[in-house]
KOLTOR-556623 format. One line per field, with one value per residue (C-alpha): residue in one letter; x negated, y, z negated. Coordinates in steps of 0.001 Angstrom, whole numbers. Example, Ala and Ser with C-alpha at 12.3 -4.5 7.8 and 13.67 -1.06 7.14 Angstrom:
BEGIN
resn	c(A; S) .
x	c(-12300; -13670) .
y	c(-4500; -1060) .
z	c(-7800; -7140) .
END
This chain:
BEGIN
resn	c(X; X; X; X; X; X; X; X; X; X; X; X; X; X; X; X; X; X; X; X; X; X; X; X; X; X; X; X; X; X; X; X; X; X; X; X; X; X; X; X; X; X; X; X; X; X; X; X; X; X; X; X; X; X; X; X; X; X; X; X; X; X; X; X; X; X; X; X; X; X; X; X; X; X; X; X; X; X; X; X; X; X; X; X; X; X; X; X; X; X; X; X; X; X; X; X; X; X; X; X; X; X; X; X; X; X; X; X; X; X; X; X; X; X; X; X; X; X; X; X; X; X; X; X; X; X; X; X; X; X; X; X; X; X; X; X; X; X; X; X; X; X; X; X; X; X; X; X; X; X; X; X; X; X; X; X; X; X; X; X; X; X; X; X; X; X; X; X; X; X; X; X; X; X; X; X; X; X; X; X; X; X; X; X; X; X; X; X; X; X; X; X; X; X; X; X; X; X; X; X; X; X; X; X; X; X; X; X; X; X; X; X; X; X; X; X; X; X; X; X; X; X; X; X; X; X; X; X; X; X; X; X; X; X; X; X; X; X; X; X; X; X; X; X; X; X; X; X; X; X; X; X; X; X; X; X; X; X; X; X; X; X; X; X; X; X; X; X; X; X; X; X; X; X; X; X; X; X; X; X; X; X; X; X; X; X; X; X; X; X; X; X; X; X; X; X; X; X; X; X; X; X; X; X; X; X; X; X; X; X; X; X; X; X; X; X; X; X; X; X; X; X; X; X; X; X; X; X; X; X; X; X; X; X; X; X; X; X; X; X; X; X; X; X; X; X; X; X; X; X; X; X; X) .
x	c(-31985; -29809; -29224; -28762; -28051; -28037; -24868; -21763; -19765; -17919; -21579; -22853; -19814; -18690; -15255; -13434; -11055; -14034; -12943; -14703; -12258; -9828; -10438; -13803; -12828; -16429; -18955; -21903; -20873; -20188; -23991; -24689; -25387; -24550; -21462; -22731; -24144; -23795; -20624; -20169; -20937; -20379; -20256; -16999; -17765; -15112; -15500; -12953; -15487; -18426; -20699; -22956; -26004; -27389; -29255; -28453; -30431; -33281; -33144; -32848; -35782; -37824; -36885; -37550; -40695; -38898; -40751; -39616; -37578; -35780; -32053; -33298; -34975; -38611; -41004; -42823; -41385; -38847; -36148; -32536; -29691; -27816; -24819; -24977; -26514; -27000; -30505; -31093; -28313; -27053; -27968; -31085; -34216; -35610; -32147; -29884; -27707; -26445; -24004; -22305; -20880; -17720; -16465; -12607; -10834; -6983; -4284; -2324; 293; -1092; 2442; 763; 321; -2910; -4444; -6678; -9290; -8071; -5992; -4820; -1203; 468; 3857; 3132; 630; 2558; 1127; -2194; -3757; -4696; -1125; -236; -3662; -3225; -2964; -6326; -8067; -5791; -7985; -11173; -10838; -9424; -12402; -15328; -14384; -15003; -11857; -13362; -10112; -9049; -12267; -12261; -8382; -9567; -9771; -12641; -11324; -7472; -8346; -5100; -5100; -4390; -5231; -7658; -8379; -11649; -12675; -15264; -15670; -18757; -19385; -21956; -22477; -24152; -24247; -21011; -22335; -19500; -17452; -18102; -21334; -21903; -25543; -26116; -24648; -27091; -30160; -32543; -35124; -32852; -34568; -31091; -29574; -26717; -28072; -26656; -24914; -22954; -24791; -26580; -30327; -33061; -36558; -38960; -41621; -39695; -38353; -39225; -37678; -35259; -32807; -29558; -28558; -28213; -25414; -23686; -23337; -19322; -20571; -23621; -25855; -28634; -31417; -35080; -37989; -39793; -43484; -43233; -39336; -38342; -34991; -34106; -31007; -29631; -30140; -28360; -32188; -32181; -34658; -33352; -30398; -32380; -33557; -30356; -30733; -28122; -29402; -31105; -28148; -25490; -27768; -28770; -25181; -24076; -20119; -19800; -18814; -20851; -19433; -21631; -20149; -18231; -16545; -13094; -13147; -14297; -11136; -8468; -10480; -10014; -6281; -5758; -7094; -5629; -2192; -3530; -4427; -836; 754; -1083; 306; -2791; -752; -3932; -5781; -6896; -9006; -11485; -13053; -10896; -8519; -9722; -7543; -8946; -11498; -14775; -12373; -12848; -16144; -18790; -18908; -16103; -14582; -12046; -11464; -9374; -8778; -9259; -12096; -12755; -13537; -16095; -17882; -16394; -14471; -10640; -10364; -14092; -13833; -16840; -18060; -19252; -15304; -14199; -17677; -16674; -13393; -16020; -17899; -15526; -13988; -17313; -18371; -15006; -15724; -18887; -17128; -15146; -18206; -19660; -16991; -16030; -19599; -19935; -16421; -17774; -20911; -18722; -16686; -19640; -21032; -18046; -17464) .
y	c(13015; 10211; 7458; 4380; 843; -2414; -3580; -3481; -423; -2514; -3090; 269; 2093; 3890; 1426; 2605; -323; -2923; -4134; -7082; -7695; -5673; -2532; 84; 3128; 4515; 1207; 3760; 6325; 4011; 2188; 6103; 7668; 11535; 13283; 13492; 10066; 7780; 6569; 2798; 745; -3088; -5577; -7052; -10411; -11127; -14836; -14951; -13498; -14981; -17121; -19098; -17249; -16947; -13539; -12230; -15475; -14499; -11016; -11393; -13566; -11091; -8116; -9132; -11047; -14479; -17810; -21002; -23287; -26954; -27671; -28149; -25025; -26479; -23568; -23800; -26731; -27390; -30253; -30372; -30986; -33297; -31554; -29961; -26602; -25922; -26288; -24208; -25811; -23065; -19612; -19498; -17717; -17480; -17490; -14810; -15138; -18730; -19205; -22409; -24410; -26050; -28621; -29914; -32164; -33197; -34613; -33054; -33462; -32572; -31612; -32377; -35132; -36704; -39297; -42139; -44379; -47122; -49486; -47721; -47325; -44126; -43389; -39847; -40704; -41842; -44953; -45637; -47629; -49732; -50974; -52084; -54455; -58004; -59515; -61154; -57512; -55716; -58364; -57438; -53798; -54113; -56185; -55043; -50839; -49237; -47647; -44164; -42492; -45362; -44783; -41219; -41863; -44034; -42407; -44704; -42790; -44077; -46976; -45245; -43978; -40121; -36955; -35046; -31211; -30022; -26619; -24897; -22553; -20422; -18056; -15973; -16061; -13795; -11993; -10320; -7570; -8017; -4986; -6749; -8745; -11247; -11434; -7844; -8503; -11371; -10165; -9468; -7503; -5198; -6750; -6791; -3499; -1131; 1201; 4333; 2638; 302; -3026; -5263; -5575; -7593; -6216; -9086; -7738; -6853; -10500; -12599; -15846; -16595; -17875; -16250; -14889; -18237; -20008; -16331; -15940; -17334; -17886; -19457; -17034; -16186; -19127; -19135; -19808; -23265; -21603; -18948; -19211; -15715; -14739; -13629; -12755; -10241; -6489; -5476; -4102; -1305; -442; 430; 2365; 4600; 5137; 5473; 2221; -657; -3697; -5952; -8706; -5963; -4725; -7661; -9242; -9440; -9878; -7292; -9961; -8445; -5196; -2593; 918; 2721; 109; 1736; 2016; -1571; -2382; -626; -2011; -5721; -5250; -4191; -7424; -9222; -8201; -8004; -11636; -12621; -11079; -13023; -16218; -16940; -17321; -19000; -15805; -14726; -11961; -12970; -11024; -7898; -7939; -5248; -7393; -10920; -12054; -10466; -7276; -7588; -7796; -5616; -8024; -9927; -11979; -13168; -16576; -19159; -21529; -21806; -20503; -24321; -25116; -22441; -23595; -20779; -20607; -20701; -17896; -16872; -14942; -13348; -15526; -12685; -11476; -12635; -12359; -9171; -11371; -13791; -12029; -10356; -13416; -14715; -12014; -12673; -16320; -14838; -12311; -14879; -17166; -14704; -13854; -17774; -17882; -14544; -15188; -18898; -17555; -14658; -17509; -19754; -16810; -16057; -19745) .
z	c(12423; 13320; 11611; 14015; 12596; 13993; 12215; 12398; 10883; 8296; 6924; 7252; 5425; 8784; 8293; 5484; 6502; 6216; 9941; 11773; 14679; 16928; 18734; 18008; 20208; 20388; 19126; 19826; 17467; 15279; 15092; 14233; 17476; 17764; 19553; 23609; 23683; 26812; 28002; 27051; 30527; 31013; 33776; 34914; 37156; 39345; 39982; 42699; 45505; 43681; 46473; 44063; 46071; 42675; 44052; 40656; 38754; 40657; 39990; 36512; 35964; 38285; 36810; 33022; 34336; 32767; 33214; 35027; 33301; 34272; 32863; 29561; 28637; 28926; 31020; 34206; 35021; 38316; 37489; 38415; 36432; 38355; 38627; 42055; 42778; 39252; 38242; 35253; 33486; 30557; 29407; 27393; 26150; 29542; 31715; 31149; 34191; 35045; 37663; 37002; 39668; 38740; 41382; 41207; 43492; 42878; 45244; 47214; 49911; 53433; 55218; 58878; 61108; 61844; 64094; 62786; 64345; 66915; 65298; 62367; 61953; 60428; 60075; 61169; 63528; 66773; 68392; 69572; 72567; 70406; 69660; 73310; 73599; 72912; 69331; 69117; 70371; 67838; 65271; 66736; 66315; 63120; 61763; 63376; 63218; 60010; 59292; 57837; 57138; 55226; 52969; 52855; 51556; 48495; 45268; 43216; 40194; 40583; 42550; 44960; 48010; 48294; 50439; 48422; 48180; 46437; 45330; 43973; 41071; 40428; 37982; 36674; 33090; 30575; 27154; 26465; 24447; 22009; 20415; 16884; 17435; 14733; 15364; 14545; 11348; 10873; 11952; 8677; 10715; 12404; 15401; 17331; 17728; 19702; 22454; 22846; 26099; 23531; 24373; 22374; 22976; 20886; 20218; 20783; 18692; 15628; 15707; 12951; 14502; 11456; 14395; 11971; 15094; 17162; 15303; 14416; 18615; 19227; 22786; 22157; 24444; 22267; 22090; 20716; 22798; 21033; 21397; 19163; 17843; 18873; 20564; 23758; 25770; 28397; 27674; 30607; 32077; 28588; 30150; 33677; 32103; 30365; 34071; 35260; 37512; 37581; 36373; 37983; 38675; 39742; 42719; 44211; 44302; 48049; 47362; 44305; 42233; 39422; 39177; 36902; 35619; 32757; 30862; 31015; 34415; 35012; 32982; 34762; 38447; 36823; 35889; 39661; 41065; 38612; 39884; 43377; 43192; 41086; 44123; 46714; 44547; 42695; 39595; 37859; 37755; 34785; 32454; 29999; 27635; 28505; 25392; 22583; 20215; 20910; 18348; 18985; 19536; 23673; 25271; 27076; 29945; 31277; 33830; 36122; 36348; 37524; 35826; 31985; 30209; 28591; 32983; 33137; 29576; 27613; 24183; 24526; 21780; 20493; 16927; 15562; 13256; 10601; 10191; 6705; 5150; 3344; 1747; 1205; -796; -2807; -3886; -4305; -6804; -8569; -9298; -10279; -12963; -14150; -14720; -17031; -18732; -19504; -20859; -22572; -24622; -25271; -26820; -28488; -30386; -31254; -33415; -35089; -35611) .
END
């Protein structure tokens, strides 16, 4: 009978090298599943061709029959954020896809002519009728005609005058389903555990509601529902990959910018548009999430961004938070040795005394 655990190897004696970072060839095998299990499959979310349609939102919340909630994680309720097209504000117990819209604007130097209202005066503009008419009709037009390319020139931020060029970024975020997931480690229930599939999934009804789990996550994803305390997060639809369905997120995306499949495969496809993209001069192109030496030893799910992670709302450099608690202990149960044997000699003396 197999023996499947929810932790991590270097807790369950399969890691002879007591590891908590860096690469796990096989994470399935090593929660204890048996030769012939599933390959391990992952999503990689190409933000590049990502529309903000937030079809996969939608199908999420469907799918895993997830309630209503405003920016702020309170159910049935409809409120928005404030901050654009983004109503639901963050991951959370009952969101496990957000798309984020990120909006930038920055100056830039237009290299083409362009013609302004009557009256206004460009060096690159030519002249206008307006410059042959008499002075005191040159006054009148200048006074009385809201000069709307002057305004849409004004920067309120710089109090300057500047061409501007805005941009969006939207992404859609979700569990990573971490090679070395700290809130396996955590998790005193056993409540959160590794599918043969290599993700991370958490059993609602096994779930005491300690919340361990919450501050152990590096990306902050998993979050406990305030009526009953339990956690939820993404399972990557468990349950339709036991059915040999995509999930739920990955089929309804229109622009396959949630791309579903063998993990290794989805790596190699990301490195290709990654250079595709450097090629095309999009030198701000990057992968996150796709290093197997990077702190949480790479990710299940990861992106393409571009721009930095910090834009998007994601760690610079996550680590898994559980890594050194093996050193930690060891040196704790030193200090402990030492204790004792401060007191045991003390008391030893005192009787000879």
């Amino acid at each position: 009978m197999t023996s499947v655990s929810s932790a991590s190897p270097a807790f369950t004696g399969n890691d002879p090298e007591n590891r908590l970072f860096g690469p796990l060839p096989d994470v399935s095998a090593e929660a204890g599943y048996e030769a012939g299990h599933p390959e391990r499959v992952g999503f990689f979310t190409d933000t590049s061709v990502c529309i903000g349609c937030k079809a996969c939102e939608v199908a999420c919340k469907e799918w895993n029959t997830l309630p209503m909630d405003d920016s702020h994680g309170t159910r049935d309720t409809l409120g928005l954020s404030g901050m654009s097209y983004d109503n639901t504000g963050q991951l959370g117990a009952n969101t496990w896809r957000h798309v984020a819209f990120v909006e930038q604007s920055r100056a830039v130097d237009l290299p083409m002519p362009s013609v302004g209202l009557p009256g206004a005066t460009r060096q690159d503009a030519g002249s206008s009728p307006a410059d042959h008419a008499e002075p005191e009709t040159q006054g009148l037009a200048h006074s009385s005609v809201l000069n709307a390319e002057a305004l849409s020139e004004f920067d309120p931020q710089t109090t300057q005058s500047a061409d501007r060029e805005i941009r969006w970024l939207m992404s859609s975020d979700v569990c990573k389903h971490c090679t070395h997931a700290a809130c396996l480690d955590v998790c005193p229930t056993g409540a959160l555990f590794r599918t043969e599939f290599g993700t991370v999934v958490v059993q609602g009804d096994i779930c005491n509601g300690c919340g361990y789990c919450v501050p152990a996550c590096p990306y902050g994803v998993i979050d406990q529902r305030k009526d009953d305390g339990r956690v939820f997060k993404c399972t990557m639809c468990y349950d339709r990959l036991t059915d040999g369905l995509m999930p739920a997120c990955a089929t309804a995306c229109p622009t396959q910018s949630i791309q579903f499949g063998n993990l290794d495969e989805l790596q190699a496809r990301a490195d290709a548009r990654l250079a595709t993209l450097h090629a095309q001069g999009v030198e701000s192109a990057r992968l996150y999430g796709r290093d197997e030496n990077d702190g949480v030893g790479g990710d299940g799910a990861f992106f393409l961004l571009l721009d930095e992670p910090e834009v998007y709302g994601l760690p610079p450099d996550p680590v898994v938070t559980t890594r050194d608690l093996p050193a930690m202990w060891k040196h704790a149960a030193a200090g402990a040795a030492m204790v004792v044997g401060v007191v045991v000699s003390a008391f030893v003396g005192r009787r000879r005394g």
